[in-house]
C-alpha positions as CSV (number, residue, x, y, z in Angstrom):
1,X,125.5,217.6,180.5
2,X,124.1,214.9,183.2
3,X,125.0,211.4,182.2
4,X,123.7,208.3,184.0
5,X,126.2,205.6,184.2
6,X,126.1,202.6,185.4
7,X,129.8,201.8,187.1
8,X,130.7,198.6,188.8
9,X,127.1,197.9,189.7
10,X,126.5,201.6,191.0
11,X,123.8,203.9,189.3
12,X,126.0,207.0,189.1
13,X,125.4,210.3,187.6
14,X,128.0,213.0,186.8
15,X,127.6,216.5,185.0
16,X,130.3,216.2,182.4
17,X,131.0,218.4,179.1
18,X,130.4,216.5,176.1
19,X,133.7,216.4,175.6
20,X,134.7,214.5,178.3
21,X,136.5,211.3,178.2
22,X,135.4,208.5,179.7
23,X,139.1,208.1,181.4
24,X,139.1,212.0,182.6
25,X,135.0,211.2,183.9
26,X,136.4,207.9,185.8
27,X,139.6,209.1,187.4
28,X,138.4,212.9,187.9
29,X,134.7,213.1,188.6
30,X,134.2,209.3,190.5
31,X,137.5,209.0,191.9
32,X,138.0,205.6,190.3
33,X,141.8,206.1,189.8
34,X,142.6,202.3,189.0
35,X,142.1,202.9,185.1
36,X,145.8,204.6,184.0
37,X,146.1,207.7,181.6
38,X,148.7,206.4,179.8
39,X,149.0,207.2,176.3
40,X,145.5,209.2,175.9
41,X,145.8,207.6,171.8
42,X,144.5,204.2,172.6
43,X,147.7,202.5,172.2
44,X,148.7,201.2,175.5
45,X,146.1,199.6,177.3
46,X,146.4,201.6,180.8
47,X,143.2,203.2,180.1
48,X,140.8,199.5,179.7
49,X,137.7,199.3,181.0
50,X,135.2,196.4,180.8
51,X,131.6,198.0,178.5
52,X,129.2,195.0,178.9
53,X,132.0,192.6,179.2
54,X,134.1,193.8,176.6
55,X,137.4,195.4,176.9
56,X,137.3,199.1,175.9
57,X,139.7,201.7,175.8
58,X,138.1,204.7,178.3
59,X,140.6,207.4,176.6
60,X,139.0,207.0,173.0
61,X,135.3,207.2,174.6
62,X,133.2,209.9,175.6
63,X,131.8,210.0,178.5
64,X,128.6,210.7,176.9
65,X,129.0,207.1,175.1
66,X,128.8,205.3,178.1
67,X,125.0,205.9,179.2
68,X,123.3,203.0,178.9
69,X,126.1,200.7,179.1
70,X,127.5,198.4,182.2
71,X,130.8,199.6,182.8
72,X,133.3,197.7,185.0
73,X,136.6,199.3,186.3
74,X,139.4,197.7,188.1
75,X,137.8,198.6,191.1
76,X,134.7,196.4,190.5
77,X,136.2,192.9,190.2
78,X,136.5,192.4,193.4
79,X,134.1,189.6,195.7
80,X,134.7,192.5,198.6
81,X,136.6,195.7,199.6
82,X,139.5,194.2,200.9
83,X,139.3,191.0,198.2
84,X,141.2,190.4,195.1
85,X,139.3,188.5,192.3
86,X,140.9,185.3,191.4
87,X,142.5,187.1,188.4
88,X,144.2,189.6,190.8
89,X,145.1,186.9,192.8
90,X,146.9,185.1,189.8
91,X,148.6,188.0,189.3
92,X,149.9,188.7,192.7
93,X,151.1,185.1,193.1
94,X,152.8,184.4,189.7
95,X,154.5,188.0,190.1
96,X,152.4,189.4,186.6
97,X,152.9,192.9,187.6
98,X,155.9,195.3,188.0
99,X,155.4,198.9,188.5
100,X,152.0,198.0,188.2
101,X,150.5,201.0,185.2
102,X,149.4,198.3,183.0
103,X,148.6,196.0,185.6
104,X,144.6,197.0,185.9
105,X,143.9,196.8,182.2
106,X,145.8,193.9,181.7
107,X,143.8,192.3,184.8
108,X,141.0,193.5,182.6
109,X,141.8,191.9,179.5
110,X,142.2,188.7,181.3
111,X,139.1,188.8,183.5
112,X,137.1,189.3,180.2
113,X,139.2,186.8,178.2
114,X,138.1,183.9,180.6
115,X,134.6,184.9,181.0
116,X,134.0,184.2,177.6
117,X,137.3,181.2,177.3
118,X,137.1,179.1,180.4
119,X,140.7,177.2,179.0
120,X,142.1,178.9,176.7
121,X,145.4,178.4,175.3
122,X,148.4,180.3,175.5
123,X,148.1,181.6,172.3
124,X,144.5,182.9,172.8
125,X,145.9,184.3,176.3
126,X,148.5,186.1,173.9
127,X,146.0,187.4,171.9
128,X,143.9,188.7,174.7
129,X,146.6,190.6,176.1
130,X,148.4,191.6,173.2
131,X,146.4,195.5,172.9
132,X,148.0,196.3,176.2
133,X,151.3,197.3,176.5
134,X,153.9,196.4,179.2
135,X,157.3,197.8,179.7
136,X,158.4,195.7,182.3
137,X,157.5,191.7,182.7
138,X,157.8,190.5,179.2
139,X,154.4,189.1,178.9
140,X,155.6,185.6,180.6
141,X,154.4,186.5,184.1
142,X,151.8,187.8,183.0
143,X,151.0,184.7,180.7
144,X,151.4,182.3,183.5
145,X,149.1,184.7,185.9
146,X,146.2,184.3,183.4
147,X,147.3,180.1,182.8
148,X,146.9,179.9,186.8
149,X,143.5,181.9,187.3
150,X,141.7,179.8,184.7
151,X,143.1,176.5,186.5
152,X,142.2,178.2,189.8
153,X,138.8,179.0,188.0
154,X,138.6,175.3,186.4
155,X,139.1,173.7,189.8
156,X,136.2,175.9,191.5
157,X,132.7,174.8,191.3
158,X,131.3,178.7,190.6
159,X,128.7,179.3,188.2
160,X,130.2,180.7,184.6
161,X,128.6,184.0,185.1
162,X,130.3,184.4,187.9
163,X,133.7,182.6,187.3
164,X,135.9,185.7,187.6
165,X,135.0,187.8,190.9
């Protein structure tokens, strides 16, 4: 079945079987291999993708599902190949990332947590996160990553819609 999808700003179409995941679609047909297979149950978070802004678990879509929306991967939050988004950057700096499986979806979660949140608290950053597991940081890091990209974000004089990249 041909599905047009529209993927980090890219018209992209892919002949999929209807039973495709939007995961197995991403990482096997597009080679976007930044979104994690993790649990495949929508448990864990590995697997988030942005669907018109909101945070979405690819595993527990079809592929199918997705026409028609604006899908954003890990991939696509960069300014520029080569560029990490000031989320990413926050991340790198405040060491919110270990072995690094739940880093793209919890980089997701946080990218679309501040679009809509320019300062929120660290509760609300708690809540944000808290559908994405990680084995490794205990949450603080990554806590303190998000904290620092919406200061970072606070202090720049970007446009809202285009706060994150």
């Amino acid at each position: 079945m041909k599905v047009d999808l529209n993927i980090n700003g890219v018209e992209r179409t892919v002949d999929v079987e209807p039973r495709t995941s939007l995961l197995d679609c991403l990482r096997g047909e597009l080679a976007l291999t930044g979104t994690r297979a993790g649990c495949e149950h929508g448990v864990c978070g590995a697997c988030t993708i942005l669907l018109d802004g909101e945070p979405v678990r690819s595993c527990l879509m079809f592929a199918v599902q997705a026409d028609g929306y604006e899908i954003t991967t890990i991939e696509g939050i960069a300014p520029a190949p080569g560029e990490l988004s000031v989320v990413q950057d926050a991340f790198v700096e405040k060491h919110g990332m270990q072995c690094g499986y739940c880093t793209s979806g919890m980089v997701l979660a946080a990218h679309a947590l501040l679009m809509r949140n320019a300062n929120p608290t660290d509760e609300e950053i708690r809540d944000a996160i808290s559908a994405n597991l990680c084995r490794c940081t205990g949450y603080g890091q990554i806590v303190e990553a998000i904290r620092l990209a919406a200061d970072n974000l606070a202090q720049s004089n970007v446009f809202p819609a285009e706060r994150v990249r």
